[in-house]
C-alpha atoms as a printed R data frame, in Angstrom:
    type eleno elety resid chain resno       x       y       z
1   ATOM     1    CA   UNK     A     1 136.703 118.017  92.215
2   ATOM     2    CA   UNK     A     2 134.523 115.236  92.145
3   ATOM     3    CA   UNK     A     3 136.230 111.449  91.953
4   ATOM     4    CA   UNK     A     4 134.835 109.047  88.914
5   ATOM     5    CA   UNK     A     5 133.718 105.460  89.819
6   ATOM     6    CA   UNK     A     6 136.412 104.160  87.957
7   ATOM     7    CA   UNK     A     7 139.161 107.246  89.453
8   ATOM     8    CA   UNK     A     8 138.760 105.946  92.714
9   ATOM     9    CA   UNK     A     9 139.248 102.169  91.727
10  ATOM    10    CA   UNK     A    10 142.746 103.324  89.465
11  ATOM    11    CA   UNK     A    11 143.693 104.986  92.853
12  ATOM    12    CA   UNK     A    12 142.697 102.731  95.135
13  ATOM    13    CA   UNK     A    13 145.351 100.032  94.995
14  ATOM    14    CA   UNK     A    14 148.270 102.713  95.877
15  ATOM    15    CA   UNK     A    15 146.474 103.049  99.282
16  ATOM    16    CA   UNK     A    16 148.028  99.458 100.289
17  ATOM    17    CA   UNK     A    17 151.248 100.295  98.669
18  ATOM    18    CA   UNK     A    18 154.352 100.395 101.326
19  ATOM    19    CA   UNK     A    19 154.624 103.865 101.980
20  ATOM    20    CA   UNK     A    20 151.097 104.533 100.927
21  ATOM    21    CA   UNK     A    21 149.660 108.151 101.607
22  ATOM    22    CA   UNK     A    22 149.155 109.512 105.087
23  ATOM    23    CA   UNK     A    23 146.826 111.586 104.587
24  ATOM    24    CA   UNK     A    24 143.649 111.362 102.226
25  ATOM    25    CA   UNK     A    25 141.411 114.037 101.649
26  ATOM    26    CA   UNK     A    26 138.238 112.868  99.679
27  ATOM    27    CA   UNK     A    27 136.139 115.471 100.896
28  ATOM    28    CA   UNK     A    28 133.278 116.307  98.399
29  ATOM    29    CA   UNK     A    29 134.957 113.686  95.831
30  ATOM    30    CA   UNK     A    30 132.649 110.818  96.721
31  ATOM    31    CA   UNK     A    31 129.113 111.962  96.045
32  ATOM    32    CA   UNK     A    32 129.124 110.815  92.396
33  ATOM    33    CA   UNK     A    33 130.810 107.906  92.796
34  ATOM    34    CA   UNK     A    34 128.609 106.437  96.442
35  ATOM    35    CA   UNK     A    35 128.639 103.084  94.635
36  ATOM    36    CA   UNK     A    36 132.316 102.780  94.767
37  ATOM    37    CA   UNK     A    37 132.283 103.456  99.103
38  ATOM    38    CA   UNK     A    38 132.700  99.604  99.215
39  ATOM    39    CA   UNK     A    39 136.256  99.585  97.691
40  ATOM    40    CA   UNK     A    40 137.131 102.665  99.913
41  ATOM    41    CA   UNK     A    41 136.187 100.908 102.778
42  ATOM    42    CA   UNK     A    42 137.461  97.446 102.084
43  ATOM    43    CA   UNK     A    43 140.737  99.027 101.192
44  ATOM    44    CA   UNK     A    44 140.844 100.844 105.531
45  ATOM    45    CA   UNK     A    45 139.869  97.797 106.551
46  ATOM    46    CA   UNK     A    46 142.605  96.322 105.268
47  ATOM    47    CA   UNK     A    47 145.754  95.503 107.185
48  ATOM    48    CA   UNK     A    48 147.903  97.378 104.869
49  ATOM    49    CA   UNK     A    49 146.516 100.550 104.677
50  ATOM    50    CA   UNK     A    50 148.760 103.184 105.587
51  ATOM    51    CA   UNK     A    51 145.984 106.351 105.702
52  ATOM    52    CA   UNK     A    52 145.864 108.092 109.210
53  ATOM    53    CA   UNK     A    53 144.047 111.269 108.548
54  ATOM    54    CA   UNK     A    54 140.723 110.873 106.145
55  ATOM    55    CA   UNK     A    55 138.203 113.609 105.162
56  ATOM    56    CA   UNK     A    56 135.528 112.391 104.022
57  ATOM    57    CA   UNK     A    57 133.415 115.798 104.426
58  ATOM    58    CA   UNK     A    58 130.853 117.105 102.575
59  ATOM    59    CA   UNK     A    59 130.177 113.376 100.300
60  ATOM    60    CA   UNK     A    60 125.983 113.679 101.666
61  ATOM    61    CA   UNK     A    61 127.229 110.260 103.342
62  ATOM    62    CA   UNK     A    62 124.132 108.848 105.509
63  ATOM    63    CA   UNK     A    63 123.026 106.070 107.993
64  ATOM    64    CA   UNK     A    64 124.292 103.438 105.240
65  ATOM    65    CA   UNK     A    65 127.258 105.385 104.257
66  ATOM    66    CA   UNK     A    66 128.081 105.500 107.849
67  ATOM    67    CA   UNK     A    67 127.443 101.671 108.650
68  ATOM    68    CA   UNK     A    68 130.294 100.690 106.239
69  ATOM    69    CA   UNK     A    69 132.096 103.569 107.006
70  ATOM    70    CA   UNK     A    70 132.078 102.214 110.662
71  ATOM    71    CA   UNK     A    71 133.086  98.703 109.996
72  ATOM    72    CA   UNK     A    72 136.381  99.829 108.333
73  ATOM    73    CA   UNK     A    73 137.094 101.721 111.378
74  ATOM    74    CA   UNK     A    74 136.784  98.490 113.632
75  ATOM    75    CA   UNK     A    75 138.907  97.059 111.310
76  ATOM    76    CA   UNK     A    76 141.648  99.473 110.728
77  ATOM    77    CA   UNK     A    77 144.562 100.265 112.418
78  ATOM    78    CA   UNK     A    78 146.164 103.023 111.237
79  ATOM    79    CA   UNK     A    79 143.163 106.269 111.114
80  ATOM    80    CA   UNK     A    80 143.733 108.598 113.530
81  ATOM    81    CA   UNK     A    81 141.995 111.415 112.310
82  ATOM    82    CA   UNK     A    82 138.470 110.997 110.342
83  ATOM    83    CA   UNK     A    83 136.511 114.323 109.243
84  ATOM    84    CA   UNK     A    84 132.454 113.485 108.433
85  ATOM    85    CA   UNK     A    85 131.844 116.936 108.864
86  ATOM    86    CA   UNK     A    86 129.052 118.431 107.232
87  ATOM    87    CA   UNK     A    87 127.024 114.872 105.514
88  ATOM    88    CA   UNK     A    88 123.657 113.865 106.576
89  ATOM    89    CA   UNK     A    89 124.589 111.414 109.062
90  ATOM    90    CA   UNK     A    90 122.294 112.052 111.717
91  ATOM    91    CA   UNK     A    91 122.275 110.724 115.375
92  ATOM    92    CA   UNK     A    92 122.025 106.644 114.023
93  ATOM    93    CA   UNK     A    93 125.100 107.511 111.363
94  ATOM    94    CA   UNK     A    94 127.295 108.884 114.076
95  ATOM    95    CA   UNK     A    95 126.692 106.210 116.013
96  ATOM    96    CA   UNK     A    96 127.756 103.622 113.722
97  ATOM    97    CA   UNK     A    97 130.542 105.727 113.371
98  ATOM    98    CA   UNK     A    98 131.211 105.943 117.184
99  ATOM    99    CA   UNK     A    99 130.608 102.038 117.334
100 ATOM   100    CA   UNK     A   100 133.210 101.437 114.734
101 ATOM   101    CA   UNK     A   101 136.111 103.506 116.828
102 ATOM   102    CA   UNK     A   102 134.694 101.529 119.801
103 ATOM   103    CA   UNK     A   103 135.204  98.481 118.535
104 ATOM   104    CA   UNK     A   104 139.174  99.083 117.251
105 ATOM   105    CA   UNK     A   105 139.876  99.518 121.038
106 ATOM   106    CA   UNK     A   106 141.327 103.379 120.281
């Protein structure tokens, strides 16, 4: 089901949490609630995030999606696994995508 604005902010803090989740699955959760990608992303960028598998399929995530989806990659250090499958990205959204794994040195 689709995640609320304000779901994914009461959720958000328990992905820094010790022992946080491993795996997320978002997918098709996010497209009412685009505006709120900056708190999802701030919260893999940080340090403390615990997340290692993320699907974030099927959210009609684009190039600027993907930008900020690619800067929390550089930044993170636990995602091993990230599903985009089936959004819009095109060839300039995976490649901010690509850029971002590029630049965590995995």
């Amino acid at each position: 089901s689709k995640l609320s604005p304000s779901g994914l902010r009461a959720f958000g803090a328990g992905l820094l949490d010790e022992g946080g989740p491993d795996l997320l699955n978002l997918e098709g959760c996010l497209r009412s609630a685009k505006s709120e990608l900056s708190a999802l992303t701030r919260w893999l960028a940080d340090e403390r995030c615990s997340v290692s598998r993320l699907n974030l399929g099927y959210n009609s995530f684009g190039q600027v999606e993907s930008e900020a989806i690619g800067e929390a990659i550089a930044a993170n250090r636990s995602l091993r696994t990230l599903d985009v499958g089936s959004n819009p990205l095109g060839a300039s959204g995976v490649g901010n995508i690509v850029s971002g794994v590029a630049a965590s040195g995995r």
